[in-house]
C-alpha positions as a Markdown table, in Angstrom:
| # | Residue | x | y | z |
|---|---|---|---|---|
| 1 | Unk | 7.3 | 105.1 | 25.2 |
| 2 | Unk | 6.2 | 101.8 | 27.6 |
| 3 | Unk | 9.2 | 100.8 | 29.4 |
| 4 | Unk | 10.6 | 97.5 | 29.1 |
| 5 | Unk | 10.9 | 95.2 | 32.2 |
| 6 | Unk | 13.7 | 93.8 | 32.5 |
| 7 | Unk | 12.8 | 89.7 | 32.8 |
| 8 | Unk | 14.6 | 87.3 | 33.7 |
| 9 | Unk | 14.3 | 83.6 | 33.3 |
| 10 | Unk | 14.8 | 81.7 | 36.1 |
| 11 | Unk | 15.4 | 77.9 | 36.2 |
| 12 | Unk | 13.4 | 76.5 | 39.5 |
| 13 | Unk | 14.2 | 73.6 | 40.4 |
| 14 | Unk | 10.3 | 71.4 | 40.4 |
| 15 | Unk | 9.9 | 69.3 | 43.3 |
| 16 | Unk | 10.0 | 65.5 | 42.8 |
| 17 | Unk | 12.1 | 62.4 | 43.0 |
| 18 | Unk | 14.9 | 61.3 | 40.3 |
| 19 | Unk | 14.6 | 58.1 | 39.1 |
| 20 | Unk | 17.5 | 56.6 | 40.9 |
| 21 | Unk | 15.9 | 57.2 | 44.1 |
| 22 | Unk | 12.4 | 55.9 | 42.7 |
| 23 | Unk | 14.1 | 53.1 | 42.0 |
| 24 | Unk | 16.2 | 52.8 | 45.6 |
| 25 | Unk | 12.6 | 52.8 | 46.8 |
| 26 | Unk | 11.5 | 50.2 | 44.7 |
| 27 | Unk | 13.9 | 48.1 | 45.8 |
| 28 | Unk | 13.8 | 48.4 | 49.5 |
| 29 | Unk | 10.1 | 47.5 | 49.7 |
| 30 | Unk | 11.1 | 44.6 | 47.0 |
| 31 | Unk | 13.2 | 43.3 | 49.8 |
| 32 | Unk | 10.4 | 43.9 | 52.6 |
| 33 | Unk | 7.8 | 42.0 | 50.7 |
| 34 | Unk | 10.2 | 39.1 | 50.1 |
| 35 | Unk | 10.6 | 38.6 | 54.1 |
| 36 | Unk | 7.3 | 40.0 | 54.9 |
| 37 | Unk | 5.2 | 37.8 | 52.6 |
| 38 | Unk | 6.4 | 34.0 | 53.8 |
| 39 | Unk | 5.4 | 34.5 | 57.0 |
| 40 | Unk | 1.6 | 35.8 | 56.0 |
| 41 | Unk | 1.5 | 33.7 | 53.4 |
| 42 | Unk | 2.3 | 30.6 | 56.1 |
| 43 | Unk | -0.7 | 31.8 | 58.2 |
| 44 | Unk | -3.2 | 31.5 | 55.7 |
| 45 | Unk | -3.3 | 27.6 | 56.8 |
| 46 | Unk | -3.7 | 28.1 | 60.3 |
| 47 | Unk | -6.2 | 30.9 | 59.7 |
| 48 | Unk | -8.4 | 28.3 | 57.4 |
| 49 | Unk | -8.1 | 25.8 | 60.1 |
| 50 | Unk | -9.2 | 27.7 | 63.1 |
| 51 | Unk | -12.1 | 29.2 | 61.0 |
| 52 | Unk | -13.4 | 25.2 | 60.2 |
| 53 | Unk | -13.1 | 25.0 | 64.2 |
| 54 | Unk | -15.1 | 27.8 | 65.2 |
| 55 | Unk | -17.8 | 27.1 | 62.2 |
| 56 | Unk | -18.1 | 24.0 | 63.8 |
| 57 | Unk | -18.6 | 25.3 | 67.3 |
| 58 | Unk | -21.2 | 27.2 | 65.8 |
| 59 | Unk | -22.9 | 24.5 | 64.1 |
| 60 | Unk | -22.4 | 22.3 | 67.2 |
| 61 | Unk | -24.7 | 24.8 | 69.4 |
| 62 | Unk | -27.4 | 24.6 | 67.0 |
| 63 | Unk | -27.6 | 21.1 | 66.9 |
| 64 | Unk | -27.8 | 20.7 | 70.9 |
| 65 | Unk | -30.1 | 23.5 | 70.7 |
| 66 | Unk | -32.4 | 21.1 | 68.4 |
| 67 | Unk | -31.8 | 18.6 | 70.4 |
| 68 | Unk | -33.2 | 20.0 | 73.3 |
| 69 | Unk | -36.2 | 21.2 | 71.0 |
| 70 | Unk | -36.7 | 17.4 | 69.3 |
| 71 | Unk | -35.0 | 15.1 | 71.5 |
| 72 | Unk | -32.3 | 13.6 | 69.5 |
| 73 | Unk | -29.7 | 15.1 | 66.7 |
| 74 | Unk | -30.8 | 15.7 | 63.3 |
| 75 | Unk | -30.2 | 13.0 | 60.9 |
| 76 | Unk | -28.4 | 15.6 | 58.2 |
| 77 | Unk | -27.2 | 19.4 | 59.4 |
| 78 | Unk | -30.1 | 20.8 | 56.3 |
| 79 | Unk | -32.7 | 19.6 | 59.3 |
| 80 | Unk | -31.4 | 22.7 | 61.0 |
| 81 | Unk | -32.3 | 25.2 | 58.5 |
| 82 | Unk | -35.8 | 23.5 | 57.8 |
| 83 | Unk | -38.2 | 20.1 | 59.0 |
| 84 | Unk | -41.7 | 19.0 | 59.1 |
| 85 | Unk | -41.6 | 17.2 | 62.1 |
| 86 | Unk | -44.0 | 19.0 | 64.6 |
| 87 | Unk | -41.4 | 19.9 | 67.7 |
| 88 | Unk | -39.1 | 21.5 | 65.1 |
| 89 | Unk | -38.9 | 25.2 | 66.5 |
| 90 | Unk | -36.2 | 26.7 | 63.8 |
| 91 | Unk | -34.3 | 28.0 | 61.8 |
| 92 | Unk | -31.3 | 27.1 | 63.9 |
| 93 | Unk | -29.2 | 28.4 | 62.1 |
| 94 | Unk | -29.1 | 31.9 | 60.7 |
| 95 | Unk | -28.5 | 30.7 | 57.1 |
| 96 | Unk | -28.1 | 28.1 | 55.2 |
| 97 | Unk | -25.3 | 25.3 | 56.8 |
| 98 | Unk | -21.7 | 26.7 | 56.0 |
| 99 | Unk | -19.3 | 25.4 | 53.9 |
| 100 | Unk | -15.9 | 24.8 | 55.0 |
| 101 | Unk | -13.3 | 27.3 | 54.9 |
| 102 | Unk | -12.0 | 25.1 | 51.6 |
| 103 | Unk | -15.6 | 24.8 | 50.1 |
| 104 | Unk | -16.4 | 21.5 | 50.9 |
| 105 | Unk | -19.4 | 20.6 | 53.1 |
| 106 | Unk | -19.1 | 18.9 | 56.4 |
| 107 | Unk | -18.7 | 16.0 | 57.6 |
| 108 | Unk | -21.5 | 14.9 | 59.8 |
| 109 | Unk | -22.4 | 11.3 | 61.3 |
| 110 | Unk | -24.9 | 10.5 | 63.4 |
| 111 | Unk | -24.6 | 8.7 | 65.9 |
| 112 | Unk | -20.7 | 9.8 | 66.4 |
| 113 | Unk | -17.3 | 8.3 | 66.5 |
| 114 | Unk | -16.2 | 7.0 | 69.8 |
| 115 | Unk | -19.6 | 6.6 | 71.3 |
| 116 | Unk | -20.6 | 9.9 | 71.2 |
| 117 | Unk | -23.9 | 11.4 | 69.7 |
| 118 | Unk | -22.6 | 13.2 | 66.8 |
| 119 | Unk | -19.5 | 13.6 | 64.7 |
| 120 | Unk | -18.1 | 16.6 | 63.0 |
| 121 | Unk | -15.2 | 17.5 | 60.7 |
| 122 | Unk | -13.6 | 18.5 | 57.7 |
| 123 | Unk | -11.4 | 17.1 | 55.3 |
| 124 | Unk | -9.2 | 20.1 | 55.3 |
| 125 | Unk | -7.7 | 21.4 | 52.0 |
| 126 | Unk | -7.2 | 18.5 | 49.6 |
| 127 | Unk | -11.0 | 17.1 | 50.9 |
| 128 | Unk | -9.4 | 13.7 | 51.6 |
| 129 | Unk | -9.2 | 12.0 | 54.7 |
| 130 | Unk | -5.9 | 11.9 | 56.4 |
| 131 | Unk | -3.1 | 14.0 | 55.8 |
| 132 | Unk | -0.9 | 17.2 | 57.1 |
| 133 | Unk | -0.4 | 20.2 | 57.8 |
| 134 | Unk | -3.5 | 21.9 | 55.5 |
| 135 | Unk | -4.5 | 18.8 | 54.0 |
| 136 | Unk | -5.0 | 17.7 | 57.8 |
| 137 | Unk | -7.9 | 16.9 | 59.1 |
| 138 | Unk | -10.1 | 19.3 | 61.4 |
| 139 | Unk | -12.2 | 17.0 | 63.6 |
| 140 | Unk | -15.1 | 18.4 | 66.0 |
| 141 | Unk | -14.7 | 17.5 | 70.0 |
């Protein structure tokens, strides 16, 4: 006659959070978030801004670079990518001319503001001249 083991149930415990303290942790990176996010969030701006200054700096080394090649500034910044006048010794730029960190082309005049050769900027976020903060602004010196 087979003999019977004698088994036992035992109740383990499993491994794993309750939902009280799933939702303790739910809360504490609720609160995190609420302080935390403001402060990226207010960067964003600033970020946008000094983006527009150094496309611009990188624009503003091609067009002395064509310069040097043709003598004066391009009429329009598309001159850089691609011309027909004989001295023109491009691409000067790698691709096409950048938009603006808000999607809106820049703002070029030649001859410049102020008596200098060129001019440079962007209308910042709302694409209208004048204003703050954002909306300010970026000008090319």
């Amino acid at each position: 006659m087979p003999q019977m083991q004698n088994i036992s149930l035992n109740c383990k415990r499993k491994n794993g959070f309750t939902l009280i303290e799933l939702l303790i942790v739910i809360v504490i990176l609720g609160l995190l978030m609420s302080l935390v996010a403001p402060t990226m969030f207010s960067k964003v701006g600033s970020t946008k801004t000094k983006a527009a200054q150094v496309q611009m700096e990188m624009i503003s080394t091609a067009l002395d670079t064509y310069r040097l090649d043709m003598g004066d500034y391009p009429s329009t910044l598309n001159e850089l990518r691609s011309s027909s006048k004989p001295q023109w010794d491009g691409p000067y730029l790698p691709k096409d001319v950048p938009l603006d960190p808000w999607n809106n082309p820049y703002i070029y005049t030649v001859p410049g503001e102020n008596g200098q050769p060129y001019s440079m900027k962007s209308y910042g976020k709302d694409g209208v001249a004048g204003g703050e903060n954002e909306n300010a602004d970026v000008v090319y010196q």
